[in-house]
C-alpha atoms as one frame of an Amber mdcrd trajectory, in Angstrom:
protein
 -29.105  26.912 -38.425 -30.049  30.624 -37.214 -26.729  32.854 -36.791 -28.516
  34.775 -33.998 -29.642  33.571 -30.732 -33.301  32.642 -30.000 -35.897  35.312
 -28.718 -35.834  36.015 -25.099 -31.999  35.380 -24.564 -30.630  37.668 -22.504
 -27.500  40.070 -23.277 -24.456  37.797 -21.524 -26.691  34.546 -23.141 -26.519
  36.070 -26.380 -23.099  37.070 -25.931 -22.515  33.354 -25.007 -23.922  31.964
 -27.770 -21.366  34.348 -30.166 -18.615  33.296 -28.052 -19.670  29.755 -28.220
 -19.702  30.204 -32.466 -16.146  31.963 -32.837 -14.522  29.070 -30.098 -14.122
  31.804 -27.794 -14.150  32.530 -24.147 -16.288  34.873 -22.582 -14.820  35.953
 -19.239 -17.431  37.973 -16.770 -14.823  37.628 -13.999 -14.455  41.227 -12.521
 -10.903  40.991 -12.117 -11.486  41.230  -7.893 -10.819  38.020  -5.638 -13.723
  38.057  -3.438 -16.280  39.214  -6.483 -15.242  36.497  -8.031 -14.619  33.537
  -5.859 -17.199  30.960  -6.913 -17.584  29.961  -3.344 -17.758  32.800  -1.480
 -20.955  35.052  -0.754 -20.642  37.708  -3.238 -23.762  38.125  -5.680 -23.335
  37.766  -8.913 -25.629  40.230 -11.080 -27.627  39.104 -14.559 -24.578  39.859
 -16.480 -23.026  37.110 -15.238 -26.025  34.699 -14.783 -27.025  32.318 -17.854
 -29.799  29.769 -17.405 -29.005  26.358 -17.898 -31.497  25.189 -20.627 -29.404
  27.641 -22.907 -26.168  25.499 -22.299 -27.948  22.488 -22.341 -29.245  24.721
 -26.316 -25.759  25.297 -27.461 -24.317  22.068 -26.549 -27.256  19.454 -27.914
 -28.267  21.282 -30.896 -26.199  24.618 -30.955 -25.552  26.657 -33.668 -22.892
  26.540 -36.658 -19.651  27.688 -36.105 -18.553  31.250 -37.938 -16.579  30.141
 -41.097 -12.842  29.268 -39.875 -13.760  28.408 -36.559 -14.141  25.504 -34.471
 -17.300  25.941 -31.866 -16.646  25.317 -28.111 -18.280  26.399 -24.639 -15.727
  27.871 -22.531 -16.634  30.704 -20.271 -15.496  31.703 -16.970 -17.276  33.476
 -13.905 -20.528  33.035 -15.010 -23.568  32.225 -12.226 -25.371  28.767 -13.867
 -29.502  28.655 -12.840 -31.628  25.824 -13.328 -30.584  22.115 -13.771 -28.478
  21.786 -16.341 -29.485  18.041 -18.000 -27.525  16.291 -20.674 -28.627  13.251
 -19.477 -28.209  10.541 -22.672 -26.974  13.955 -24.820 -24.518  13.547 -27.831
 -22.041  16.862 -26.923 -19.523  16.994 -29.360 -18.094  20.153 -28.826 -15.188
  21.008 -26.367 -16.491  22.140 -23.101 -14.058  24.556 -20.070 -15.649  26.387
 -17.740 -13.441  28.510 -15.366 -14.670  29.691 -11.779 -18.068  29.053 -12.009
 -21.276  28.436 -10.338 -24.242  26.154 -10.368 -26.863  26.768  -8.433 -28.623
  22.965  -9.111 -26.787  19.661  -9.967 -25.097  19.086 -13.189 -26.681  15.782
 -14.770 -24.696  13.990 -17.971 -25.504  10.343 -17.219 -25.737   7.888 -20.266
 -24.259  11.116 -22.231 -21.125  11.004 -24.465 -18.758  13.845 -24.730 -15.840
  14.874 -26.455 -13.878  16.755 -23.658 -15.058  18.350 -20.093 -13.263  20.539
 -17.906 -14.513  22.089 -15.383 -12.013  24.089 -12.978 -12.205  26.074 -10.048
 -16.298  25.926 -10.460 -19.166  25.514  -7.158 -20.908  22.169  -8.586 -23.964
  20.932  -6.385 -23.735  17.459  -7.321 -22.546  15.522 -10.311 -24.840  12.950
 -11.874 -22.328  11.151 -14.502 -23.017   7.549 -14.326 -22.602   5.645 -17.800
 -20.948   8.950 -18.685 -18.281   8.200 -22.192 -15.641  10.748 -23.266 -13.268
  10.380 -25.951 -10.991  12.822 -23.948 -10.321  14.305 -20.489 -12.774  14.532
 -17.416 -11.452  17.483 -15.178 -13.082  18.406 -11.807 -10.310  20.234 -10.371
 -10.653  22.518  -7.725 -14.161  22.301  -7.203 -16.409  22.050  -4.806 -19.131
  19.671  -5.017 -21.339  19.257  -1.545 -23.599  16.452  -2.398 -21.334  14.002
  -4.303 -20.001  12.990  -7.470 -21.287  10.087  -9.360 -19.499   8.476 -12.453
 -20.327   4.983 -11.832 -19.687   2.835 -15.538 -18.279   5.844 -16.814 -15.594
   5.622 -19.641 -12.950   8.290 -19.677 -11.076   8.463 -22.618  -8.104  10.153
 -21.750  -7.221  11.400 -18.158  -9.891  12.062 -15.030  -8.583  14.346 -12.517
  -9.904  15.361  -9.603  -7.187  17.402  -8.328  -7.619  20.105  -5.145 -11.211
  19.135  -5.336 -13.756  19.269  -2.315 -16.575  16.470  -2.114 -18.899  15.751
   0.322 -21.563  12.976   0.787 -24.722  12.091  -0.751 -27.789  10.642   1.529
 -25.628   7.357   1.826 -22.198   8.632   2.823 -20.618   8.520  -0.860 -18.462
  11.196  -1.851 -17.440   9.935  -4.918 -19.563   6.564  -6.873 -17.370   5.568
  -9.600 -17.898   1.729  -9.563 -17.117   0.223 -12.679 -15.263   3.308 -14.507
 -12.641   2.656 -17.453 -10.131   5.556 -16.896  -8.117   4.458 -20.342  -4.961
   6.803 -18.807  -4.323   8.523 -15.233  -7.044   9.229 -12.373  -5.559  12.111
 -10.286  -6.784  13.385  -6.848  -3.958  14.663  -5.568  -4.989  16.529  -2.395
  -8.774  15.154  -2.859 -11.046  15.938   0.132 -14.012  13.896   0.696 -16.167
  13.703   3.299 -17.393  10.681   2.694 -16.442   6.914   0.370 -14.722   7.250
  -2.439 -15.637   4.442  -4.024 -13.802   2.904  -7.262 -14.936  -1.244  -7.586
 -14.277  -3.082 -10.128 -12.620   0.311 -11.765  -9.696  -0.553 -14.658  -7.757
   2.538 -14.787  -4.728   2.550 -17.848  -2.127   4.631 -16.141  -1.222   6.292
 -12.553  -4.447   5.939  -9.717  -2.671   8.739  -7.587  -4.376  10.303  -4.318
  -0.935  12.019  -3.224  -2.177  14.375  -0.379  -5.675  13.660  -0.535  -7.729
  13.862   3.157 -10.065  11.384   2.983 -12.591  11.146   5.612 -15.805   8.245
   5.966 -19.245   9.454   7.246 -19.838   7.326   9.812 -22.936   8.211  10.426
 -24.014   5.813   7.017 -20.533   4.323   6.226 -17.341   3.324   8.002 -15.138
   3.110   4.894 -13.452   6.402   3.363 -11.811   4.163   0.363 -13.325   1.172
  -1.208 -11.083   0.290  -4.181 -11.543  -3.505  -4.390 -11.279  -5.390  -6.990
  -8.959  -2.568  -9.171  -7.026  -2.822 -11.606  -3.969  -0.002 -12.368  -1.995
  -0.140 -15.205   1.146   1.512 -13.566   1.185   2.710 -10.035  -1.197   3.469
  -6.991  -0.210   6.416  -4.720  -0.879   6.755  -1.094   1.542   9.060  -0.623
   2.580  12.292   0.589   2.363  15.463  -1.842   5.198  18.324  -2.001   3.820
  21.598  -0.478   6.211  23.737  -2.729   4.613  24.657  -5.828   1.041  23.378
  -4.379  -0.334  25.870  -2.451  -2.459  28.363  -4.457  -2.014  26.748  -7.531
  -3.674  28.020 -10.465  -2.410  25.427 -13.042  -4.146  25.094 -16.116  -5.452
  21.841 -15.434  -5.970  21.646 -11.624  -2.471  19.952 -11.337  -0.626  21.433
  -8.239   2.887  21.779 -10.452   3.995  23.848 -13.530   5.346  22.057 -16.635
   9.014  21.568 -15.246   8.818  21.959 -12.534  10.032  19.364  -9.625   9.742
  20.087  -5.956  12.467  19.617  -3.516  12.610  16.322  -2.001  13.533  17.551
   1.583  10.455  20.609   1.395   7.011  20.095   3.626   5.060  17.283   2.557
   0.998  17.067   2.948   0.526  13.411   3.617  -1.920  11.296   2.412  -4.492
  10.506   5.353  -7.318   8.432   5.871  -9.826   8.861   8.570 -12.098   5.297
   8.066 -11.516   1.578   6.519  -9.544   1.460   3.692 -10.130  -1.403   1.088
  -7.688  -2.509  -1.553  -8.212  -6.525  -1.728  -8.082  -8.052  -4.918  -6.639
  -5.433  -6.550  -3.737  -5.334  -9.014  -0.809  -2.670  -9.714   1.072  -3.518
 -12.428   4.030  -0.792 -11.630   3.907  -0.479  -8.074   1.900   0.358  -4.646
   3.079   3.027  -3.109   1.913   3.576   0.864   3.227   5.815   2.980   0.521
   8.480   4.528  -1.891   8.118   7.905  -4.253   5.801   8.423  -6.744   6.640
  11.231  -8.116   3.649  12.120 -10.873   2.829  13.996 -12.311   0.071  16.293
 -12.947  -3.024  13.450 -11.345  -0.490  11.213  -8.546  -1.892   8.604  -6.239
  -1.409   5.865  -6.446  -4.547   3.841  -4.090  -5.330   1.443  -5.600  -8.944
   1.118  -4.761 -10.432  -2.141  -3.278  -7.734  -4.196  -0.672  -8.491  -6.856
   2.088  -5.806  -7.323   5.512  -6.484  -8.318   6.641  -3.490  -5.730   4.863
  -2.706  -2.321   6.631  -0.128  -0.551   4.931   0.406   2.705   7.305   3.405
   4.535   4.376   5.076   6.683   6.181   7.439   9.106   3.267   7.027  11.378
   1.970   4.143  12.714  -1.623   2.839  11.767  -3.748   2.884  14.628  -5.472
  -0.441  13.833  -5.711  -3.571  11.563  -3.041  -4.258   8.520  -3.725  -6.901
   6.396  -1.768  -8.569   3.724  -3.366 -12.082   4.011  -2.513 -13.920   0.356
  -0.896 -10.731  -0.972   1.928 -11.394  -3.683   4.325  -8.607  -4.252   7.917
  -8.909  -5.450  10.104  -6.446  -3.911   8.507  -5.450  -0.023  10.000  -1.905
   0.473   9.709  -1.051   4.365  10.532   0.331   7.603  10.372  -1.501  10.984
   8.750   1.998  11.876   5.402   1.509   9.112   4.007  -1.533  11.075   1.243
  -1.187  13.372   1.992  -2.900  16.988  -0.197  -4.975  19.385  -1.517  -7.845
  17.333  -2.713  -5.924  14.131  -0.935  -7.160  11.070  -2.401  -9.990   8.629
   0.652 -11.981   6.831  -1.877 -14.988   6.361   0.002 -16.600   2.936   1.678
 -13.418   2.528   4.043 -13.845  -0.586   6.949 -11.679  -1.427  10.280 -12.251
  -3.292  12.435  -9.512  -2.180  12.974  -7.830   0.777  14.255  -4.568   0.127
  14.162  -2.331   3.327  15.058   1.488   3.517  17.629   2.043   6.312  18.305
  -0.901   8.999  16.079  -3.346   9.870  17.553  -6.545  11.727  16.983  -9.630
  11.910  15.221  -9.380  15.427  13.000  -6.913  14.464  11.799  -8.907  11.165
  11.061 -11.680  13.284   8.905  -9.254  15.687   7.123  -8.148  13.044   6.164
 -11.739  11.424   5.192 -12.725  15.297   3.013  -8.980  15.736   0.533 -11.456
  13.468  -2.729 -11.045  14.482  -3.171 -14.885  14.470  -1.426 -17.868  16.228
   1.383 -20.025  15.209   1.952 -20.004  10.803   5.120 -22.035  10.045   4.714
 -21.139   6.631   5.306 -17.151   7.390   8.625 -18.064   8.895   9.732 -19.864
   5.780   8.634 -17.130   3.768  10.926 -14.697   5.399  13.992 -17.145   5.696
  13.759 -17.807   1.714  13.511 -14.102   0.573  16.691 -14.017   3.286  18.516
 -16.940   1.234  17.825 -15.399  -2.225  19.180 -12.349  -0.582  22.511 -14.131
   0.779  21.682 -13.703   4.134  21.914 -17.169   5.082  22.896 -16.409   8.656
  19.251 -14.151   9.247  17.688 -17.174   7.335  19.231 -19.294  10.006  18.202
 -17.259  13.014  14.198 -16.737  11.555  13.718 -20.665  11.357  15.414 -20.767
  15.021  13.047 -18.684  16.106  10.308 -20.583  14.079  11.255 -23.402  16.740
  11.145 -21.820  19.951   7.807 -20.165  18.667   6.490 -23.418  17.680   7.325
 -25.115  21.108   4.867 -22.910  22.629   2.149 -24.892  20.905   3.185 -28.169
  21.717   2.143 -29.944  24.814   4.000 -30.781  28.145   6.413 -33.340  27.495
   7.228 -31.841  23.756   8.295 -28.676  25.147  10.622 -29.869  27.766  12.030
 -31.712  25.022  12.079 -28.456  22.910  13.587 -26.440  25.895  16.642 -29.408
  26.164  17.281 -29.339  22.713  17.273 -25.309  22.528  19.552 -25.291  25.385
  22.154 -27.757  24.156  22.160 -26.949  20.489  19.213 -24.530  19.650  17.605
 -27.087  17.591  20.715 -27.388  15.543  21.093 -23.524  14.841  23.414 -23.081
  17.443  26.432 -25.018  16.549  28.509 -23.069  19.016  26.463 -23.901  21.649
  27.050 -27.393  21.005  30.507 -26.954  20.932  30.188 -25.405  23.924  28.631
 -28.287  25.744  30.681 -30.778  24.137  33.950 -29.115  25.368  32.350 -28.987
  29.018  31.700 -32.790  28.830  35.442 -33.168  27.451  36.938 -31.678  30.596
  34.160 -33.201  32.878  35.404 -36.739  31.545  38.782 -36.404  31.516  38.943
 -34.989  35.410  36.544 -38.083  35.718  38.616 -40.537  34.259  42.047 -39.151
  35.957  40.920 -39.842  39.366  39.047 -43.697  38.666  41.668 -44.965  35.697
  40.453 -47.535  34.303  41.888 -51.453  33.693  43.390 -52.793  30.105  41.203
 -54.599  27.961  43.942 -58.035  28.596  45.772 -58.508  31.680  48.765 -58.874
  30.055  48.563 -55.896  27.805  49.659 -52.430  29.719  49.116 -49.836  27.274
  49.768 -46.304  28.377  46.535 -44.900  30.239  45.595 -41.058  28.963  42.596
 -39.837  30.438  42.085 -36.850  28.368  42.644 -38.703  24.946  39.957 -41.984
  26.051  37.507 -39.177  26.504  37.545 -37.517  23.609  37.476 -40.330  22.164
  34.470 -41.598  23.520  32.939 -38.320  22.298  33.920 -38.213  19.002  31.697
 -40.973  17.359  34.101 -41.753  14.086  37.665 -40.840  14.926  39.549 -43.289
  16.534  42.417 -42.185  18.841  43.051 -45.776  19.486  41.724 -45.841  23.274
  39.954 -49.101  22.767  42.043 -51.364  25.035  40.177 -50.033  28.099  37.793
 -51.930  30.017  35.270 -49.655  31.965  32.818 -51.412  34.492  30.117 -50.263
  36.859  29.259 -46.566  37.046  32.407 -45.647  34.759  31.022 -47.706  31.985
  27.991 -45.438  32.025  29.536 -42.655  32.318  31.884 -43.838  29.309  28.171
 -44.681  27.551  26.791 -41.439  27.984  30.117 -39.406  26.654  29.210 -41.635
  23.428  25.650 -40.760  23.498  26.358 -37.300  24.222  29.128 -36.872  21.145
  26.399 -38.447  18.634  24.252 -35.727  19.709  27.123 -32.543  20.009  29.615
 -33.414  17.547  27.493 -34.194  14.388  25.304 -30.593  15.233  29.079 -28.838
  15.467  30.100 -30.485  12.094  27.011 -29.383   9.927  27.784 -25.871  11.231
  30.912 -26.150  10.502  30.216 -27.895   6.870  27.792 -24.679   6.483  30.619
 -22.112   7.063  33.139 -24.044   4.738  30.304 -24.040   1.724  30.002 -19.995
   2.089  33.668 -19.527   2.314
């Protein structure tokens, strides 16, 4: 191939296309903040302008590297016209661009690349759908008005998004990537949208982190700011907060917000992660963990829905409230990391077949309030929610809180039944709370004891045979009326008229009391 650039190139394109031959950069950056920030209003003069076609030249059929040297476009500060179209291109070489411009959108669709990094750079819109890499895909720090499309891409390596402004296309999508294969991490750490960022059906080999990312729906064409349905994440899915220390003004290499090493305190300012429309995770699968803790602006019919996911870790620790719908209808995690302070209030939490195996809270979070927080369903009466909780508080040991969830399972449950039931209900809570109260029962049983006996000291009653006179002891006869299998050999009375009722009902009453006191007490003798 010619080793000089083609007629009608201008100096910086020619200049370019030696650059592009020895693998080097050519930097047009002035060295001056506002000259060169890509988005401000600064013109940018013909020595830092090159036309689009000629990149579209270099990278589809560009010319031979110099002898020792590996070609690559990489320039920085350099004003892009035209529309620069790859579209269904074979661009092997490594591409960087640095705090650039393009004045029209960038479109690689159906194209397959090697590596593409573009950092810090003004991009109209991104047309990458179908887009294959056998490396990286960086967009960090940019700025990209009209969208970003990469639906059925395939990323080799890493996509990252980091710092990165989006907003919508005609339809309210900020980002399209339906269907991509991201074979190691997707970052967007401190992503801004305006507009869905939408990731379907999207298998992604490592981390799916949008730590600090503001992501806001167009409601105008769309309600939902993240649709990620149907995902699947090899490790771990961050809706979390990000560390302010060492983000702000970052310059990394790569768009990340932290130098190699470096680790930001854990009790610094945090940027949280917030969402301003629907957010949709159903069906979805995280094989490490999901990780939820930012804001959640909610809506009206809005909702976070969890519906279905499998994790083996959801830790859900937002330190604000979201303001509408939570739904974890037929989720199965293993451990459930929370706070009583993450839930939403008033009727807005799904728990629908929720599944968990663990319950592993950070800080308190009693008994009482667990139960408030399975009954702040949004739908009526489940059983099955309160046997959820009381077997993840068995496998914990907490047999007691186990106890007192399926007692309040009960009194929740009478509230459904009709009339006569729940009187029922109500005399059987009050005696011996449905047989998780065994000191209530003891209780009531010692009441009738000393009720009886003052009974049966004032009316004594005659022997059994008139010429048997055994010694009369009114406290012994009733207790042991009450106590349905000891005998305290009292039997050689013979009660009549409204004592042998009474004497009746102490029996009736001790088959009820006692046997309720001695499962309790069988229950505390099989912990000790």
């Amino acid at each position: 191939m010619a080793e000089r650039a083609p007629e009608g190139w201008t100096d910086t394109e020619r200049a370019l296309w030696e650059a592009y031959r020895q693998g080097e950069i050519l930097d047009r950056r002035s060295g001056e903040a506002n000259t060169d920030d890509p988005f401000g209003d600064a013109p940018w003069g013909p020595d830092r302008t090159v036309r689009a076609e000629v990149l579209a030249h270099l990278l589809l059929v560009g010319p031979e590297p110099a002898p020792g040297r590996v070609a690559s476009l990489r320039f920085s500060g350099v004003l892009v016209t035209g529309a620069l179209n790859l579209a269904g291109g074979a661009i092997d070489d490594y591409v960087e661009l640095h705090d650039c411009r393009f004045a029209h959108k960038i479109l690689i669709s159906e194209a397959a690349a090697s590596t593409l990094r573009f950092v810090n750079c003004l991009i109209p819109r991104l047309e990458a759908s179908r887009l294959s890499t056998t490396g990286d895909l960086h967009l960090a720090r940019c700025r990209v008005p009209d969208g970003i499309r990469l639906t059925d891409a395939r990323i080799g390596t890493d996509l990252l998004l980091n710092q990165t402004v989006v907003g919508g296309d005609r339809h309210g999508r900020a980002v399209s990537a339906d269907g991509i294969t991201v074979n190691q991490d997707f970052e967007a750490e401190r992503l801004e949208t305006r507009g869905e960022l939408s990731v379907r059906t999207a298998r992604i080999g490592g981390r799916l982190s949008l730590r600090g990312a503001q992501l806001r729906a167009d409601r105008r064409h769309n309600p939902t700011c993240l649709n990620a349905v149907r995902v699947t994440v090899g490790h771990t899915l961050y809706l979390t907060g990000s560390a302010d220390l060492g983000w702000v003004g970052s310059r990394g290499y790569y768009g990340s917000g932290y130098g190699y090493g470096e680790n930001p305190p854990p009790d610094g300012p945090v940027t949280p992660f917030r969402a301003f429309g629907r957010v949709r995770l159903s069906d979805s699968r995280f094989d490490g963990a999901c990780l939820v803790s930012g804001e959640f602006h909610l809506e009206g019919e809005d909702e976070l829905s969890l519906r279905r996911i499998h994790t083996p870790e959801l830790r859900f620790t937002c330190k604000v409230r979201p303001t509408g719908t939570v739904s974890l209808s037929r989720a199965r995690v293993g451990n459930l990391v929370d706070t009583p302070e993450a839930w939403p209030l008033g009727k807005h939490l799904g728990l629908t077949g929720f599944v968990y195996e663990n319950l592993r809270p950070v800080g308190a979070f009693p008994v009482q309030q667990r139960i408030a927080w399975l009954e702040g369903s949004s739908v009526d009466f489940q059983p099955e929610s309160y046997e959820q909780l009381a077997a993840a508080l068995r496998r914990d040991g907490a047999d007691d809180d186990a106890r007192e969830v399926l007692y309040a399972k009960q009194r929740r449950r009478r509230r459904t039944l009709p009339l006569p039931a729940r009187v029922w209900g109500a005399v059987q809570d009050a005696t011996v709370g449905y047989g998780y109260r065994p000191g209530r029962a003891g209780l009531w049983l010692l009441l009738a004891w000393v009720l009886g006996s003052l009974w049966f000291a004032t009316h004594p009653l005659d022997p059994l045979k008139a010429d048997e006179r055994p010694h009369w002891n009114p406290v012994l006869y009733t207790l042991n009326q009450l106590l349905p299998i000891v005998d305290l050999n009292q039997g050689g009375w013979n009660p009549g008229g409204l004592t042998q009722w009474i004497s009746a009902g102490l029996v009736v009453v001790g088959w009820l009391l006692a046997s309720t006191v001695v499962a309790g007490a069988t229950r505390m003798l099989q912990r000790g």
